[in-house]
DSSP file (Angstrom, degrees, kcal/mol; ACC not computed):
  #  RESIDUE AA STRUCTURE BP1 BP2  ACC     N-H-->O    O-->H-N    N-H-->O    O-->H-N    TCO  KAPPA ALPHA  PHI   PSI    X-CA   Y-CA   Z-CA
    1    1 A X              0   0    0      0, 0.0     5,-0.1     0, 0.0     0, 0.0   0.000 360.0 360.0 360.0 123.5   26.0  -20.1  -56.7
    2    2 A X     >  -     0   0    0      1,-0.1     4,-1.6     3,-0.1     5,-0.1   0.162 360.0-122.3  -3.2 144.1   24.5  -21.1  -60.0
    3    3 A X  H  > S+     0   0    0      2,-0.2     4,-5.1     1,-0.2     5,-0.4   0.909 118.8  48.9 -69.0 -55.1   21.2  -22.5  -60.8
    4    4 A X  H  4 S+     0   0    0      1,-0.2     4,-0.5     2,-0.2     5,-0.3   0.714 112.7  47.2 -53.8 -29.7   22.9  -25.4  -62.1
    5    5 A X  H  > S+     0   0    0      3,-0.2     4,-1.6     2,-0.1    -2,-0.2   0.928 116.0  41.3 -87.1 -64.4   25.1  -25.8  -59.1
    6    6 A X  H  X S+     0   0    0     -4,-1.6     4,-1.8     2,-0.2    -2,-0.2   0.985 115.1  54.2 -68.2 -66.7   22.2  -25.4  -56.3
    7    7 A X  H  X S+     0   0    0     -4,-5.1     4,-2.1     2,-0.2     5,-0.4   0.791 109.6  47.0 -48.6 -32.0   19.9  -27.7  -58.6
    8    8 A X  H  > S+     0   0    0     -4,-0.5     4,-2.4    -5,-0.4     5,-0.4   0.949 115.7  49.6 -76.3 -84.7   22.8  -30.3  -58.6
    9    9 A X  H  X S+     0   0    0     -4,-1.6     4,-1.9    -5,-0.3    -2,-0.2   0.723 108.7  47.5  10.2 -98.1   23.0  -29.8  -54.6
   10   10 A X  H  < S+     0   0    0     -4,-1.8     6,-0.2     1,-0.2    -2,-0.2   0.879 117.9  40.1 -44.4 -67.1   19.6  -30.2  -53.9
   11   11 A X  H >< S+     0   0    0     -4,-2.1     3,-0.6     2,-0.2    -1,-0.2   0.962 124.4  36.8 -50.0 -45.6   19.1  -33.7  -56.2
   12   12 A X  H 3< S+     0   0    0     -4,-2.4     2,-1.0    -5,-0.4    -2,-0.2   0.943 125.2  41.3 -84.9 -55.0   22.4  -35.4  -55.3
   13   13 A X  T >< S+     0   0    0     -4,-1.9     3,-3.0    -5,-0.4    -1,-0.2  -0.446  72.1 175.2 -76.2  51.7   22.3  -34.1  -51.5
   14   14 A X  T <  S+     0   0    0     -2,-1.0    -1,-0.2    -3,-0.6    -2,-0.1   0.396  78.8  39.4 -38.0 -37.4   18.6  -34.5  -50.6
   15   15 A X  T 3  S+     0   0    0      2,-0.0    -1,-0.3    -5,-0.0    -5,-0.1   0.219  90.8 129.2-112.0  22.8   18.8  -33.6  -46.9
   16   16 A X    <   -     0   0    0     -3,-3.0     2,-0.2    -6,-0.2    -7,-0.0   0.037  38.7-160.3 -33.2 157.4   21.5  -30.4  -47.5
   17   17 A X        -     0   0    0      2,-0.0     2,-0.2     0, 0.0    -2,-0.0  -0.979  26.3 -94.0-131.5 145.5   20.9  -26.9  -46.1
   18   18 A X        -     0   0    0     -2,-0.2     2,-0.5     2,-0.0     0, 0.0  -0.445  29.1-155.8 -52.9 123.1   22.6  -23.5  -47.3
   19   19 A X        -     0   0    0     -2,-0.2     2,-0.3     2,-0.0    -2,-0.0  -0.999   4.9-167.3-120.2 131.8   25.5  -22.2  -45.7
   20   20 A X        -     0   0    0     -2,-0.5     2,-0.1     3,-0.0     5,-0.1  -0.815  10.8-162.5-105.4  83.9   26.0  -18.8  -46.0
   21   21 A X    >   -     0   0    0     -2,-0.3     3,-0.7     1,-0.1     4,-0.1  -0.344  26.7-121.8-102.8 154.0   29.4  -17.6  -45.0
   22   22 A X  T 3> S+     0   0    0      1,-0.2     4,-3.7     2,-0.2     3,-0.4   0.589  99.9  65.3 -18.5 -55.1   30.8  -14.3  -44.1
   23   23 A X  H 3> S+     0   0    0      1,-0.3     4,-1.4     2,-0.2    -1,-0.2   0.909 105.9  38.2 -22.4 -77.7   33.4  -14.1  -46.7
   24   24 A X  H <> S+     0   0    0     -3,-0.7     4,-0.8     1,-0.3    -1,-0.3   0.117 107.3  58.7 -99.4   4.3   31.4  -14.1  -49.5
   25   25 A X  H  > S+     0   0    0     -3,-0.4     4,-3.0    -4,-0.1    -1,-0.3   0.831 114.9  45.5 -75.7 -45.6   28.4  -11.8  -48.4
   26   26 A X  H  X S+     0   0    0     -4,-3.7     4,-2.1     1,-0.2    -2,-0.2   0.925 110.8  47.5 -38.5 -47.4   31.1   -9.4  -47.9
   27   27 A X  H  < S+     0   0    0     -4,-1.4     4,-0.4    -5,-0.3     3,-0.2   0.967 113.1  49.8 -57.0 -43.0   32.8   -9.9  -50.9
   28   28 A X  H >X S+     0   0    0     -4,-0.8     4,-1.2     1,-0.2     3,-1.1   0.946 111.1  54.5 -40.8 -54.3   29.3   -9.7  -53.0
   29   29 A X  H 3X S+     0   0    0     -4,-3.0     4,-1.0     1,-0.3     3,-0.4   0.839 105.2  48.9 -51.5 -43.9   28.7   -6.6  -51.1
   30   30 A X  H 3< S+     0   0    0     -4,-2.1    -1,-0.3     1,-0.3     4,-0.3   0.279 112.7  48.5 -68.7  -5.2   31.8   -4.9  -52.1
   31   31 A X  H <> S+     0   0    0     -3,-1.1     4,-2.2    -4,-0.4    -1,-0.3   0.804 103.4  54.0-102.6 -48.6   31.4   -5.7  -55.5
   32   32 A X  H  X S+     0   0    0     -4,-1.2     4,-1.5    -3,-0.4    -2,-0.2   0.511 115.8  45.9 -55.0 -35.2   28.0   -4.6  -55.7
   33   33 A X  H  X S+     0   0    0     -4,-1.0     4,-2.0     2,-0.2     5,-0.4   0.748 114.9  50.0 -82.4 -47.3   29.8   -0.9  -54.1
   34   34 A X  H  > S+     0   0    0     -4,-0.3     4,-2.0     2,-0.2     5,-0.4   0.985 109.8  43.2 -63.8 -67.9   32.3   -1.1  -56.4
   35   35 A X  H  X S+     0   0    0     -4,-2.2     4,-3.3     1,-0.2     5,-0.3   0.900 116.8  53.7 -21.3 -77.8   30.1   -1.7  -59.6
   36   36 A X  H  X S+     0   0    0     -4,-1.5     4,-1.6     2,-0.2    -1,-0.2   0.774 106.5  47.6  -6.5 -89.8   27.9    1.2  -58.1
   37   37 A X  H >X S+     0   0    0     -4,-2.0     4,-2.2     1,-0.2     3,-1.2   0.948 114.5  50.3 -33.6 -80.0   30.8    3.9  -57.7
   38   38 A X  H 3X S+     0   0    0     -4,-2.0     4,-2.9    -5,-0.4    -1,-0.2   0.849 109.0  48.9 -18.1 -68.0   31.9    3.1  -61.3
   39   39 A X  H 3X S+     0   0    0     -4,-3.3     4,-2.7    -5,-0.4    -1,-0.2   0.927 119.6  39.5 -38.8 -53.5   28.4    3.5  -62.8
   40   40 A X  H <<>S+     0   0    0     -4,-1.6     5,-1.3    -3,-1.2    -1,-0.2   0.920 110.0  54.2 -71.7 -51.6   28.1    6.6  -61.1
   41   41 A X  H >X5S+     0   0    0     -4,-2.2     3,-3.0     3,-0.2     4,-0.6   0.962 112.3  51.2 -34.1 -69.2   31.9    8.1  -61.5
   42   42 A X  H 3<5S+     0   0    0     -4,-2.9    -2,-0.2     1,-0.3    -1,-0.2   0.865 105.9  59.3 -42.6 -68.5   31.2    7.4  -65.6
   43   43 A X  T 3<5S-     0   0    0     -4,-2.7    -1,-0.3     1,-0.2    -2,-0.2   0.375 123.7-107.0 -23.1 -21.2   28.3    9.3  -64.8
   44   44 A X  T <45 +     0   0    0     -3,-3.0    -3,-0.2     1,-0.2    -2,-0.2   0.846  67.8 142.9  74.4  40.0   29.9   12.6  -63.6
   45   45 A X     << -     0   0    0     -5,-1.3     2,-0.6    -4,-0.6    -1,-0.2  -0.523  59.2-128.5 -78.0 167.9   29.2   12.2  -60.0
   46   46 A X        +     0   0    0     -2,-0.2    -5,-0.0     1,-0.1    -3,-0.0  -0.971  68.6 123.4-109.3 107.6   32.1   13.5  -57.9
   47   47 A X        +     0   0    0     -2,-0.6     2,-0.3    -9,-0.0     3,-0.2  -0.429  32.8 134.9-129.3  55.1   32.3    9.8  -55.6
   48   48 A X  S    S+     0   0    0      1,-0.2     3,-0.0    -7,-0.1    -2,-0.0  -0.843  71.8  14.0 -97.6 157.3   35.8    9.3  -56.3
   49   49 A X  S    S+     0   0    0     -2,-0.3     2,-0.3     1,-0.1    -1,-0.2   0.629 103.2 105.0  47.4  11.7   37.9    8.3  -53.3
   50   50 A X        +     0   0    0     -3,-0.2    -1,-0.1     1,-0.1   -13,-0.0  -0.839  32.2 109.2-104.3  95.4   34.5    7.6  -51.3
   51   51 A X  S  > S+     0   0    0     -2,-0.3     4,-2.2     3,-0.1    -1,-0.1   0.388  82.9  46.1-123.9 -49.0   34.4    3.8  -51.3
   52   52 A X  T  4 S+     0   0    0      1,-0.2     4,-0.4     2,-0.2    -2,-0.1   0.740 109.3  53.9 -48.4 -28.7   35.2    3.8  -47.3
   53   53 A X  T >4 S+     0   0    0      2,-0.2     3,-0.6     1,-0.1    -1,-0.2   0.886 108.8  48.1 -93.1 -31.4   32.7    6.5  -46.5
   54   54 A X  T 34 S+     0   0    0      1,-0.2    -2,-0.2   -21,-0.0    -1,-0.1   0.956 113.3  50.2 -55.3 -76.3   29.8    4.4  -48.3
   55   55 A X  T 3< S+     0   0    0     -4,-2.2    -1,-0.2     3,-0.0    -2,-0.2   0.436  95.7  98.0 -20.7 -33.1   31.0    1.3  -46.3
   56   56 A X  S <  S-     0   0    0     -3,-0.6     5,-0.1    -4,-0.4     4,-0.0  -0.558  86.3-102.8 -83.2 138.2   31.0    3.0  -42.7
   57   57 A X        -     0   0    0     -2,-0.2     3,-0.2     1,-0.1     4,-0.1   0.016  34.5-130.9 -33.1 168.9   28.7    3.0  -40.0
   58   58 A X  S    S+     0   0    0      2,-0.1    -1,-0.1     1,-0.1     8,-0.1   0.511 111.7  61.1-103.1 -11.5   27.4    6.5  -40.6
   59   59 A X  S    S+     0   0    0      1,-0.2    -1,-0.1     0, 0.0    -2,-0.1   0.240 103.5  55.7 -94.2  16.5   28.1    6.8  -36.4
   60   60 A X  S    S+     0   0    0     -3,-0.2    -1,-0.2     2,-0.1    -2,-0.1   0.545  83.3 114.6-126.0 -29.6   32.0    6.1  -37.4
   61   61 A X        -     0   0    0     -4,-0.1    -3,-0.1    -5,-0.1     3,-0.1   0.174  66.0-125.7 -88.0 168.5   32.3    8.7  -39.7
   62   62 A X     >  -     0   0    0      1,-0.1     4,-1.5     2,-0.0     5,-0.1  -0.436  32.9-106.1 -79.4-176.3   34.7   11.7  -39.2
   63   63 A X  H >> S+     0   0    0      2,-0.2     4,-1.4     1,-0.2     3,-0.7   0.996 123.2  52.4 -44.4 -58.7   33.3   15.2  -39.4
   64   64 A X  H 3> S+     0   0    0      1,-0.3     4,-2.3     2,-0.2    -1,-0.2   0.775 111.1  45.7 -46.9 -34.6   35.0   15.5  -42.9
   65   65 A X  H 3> S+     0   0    0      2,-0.2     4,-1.2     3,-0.1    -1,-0.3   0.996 110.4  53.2 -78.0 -51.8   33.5   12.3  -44.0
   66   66 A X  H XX S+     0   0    0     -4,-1.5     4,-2.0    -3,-0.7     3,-0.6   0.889 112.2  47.6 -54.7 -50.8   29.8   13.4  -42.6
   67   67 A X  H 3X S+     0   0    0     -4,-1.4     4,-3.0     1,-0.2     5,-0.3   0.968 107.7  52.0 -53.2 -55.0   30.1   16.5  -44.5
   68   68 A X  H 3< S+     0   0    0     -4,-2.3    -2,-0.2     2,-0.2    -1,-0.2   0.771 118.1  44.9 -48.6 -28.5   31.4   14.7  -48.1
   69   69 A X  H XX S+     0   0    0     -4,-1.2     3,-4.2    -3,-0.6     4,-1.1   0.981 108.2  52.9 -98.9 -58.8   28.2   12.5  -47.6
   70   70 A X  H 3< S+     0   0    0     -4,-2.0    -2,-0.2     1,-0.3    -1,-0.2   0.672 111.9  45.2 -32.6 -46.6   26.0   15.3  -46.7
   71   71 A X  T 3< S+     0   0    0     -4,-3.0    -1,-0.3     1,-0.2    -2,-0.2   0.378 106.9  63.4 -87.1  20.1   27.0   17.2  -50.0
   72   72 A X  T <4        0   0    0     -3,-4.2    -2,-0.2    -5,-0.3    -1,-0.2   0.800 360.0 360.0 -99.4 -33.8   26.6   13.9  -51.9
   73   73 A X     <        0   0    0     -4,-1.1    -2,-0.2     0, 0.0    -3,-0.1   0.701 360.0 360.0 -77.0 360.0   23.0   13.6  -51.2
C-alpha cells in the first residue's frame, strides 16, 4: 500500500489492523524473482528458463534442477 493510503487508514479507521493476505505476498514475491532474473539475464548470467527452480523447495527439486542450481552458484 501507499503511504498515503495506510496514513488515510490509520486517521479515518482509528481502531484498524493490517491484513496481510496470501495473494499478494505471493504476487510481491514473484515480482521481486521476476525483476531479479531480468537484472541478472541483462547481465549475462545464464538464468534463463530458471524461474521454477528459484521458487522450489530446494528438497523438491529434481536431480537436473539440483545440478543447474549447483552450477549457478
Amino acid at each position: 500500500m501507499s503511504l498515503a493510503f495506510e496514513s488515510g487508514i490509520a486517521n479515518e479507521f482509528v481502531n484498524s489492523s493490517f491484513i496481510i493476505d496470501k495473494f499478494h505476498v505471493i504476487k510481491h514475491f514473484n515480482d521481486a524473482v521476476n525483476q531479479t532474473l531480468r537484472v541478472d539475464i541483462a547481465a549475462g548470467y545464464d538464468f534463463v528458463k530458471s524461474k521454477y527452480i528459484w521458487v522450489k523447495n530446494y528438497e523438491n527439486l529434481t536431480e537436473k534442477q539440483s545440478e543447474r542450481v549447483m552450477c549457478m552458484n
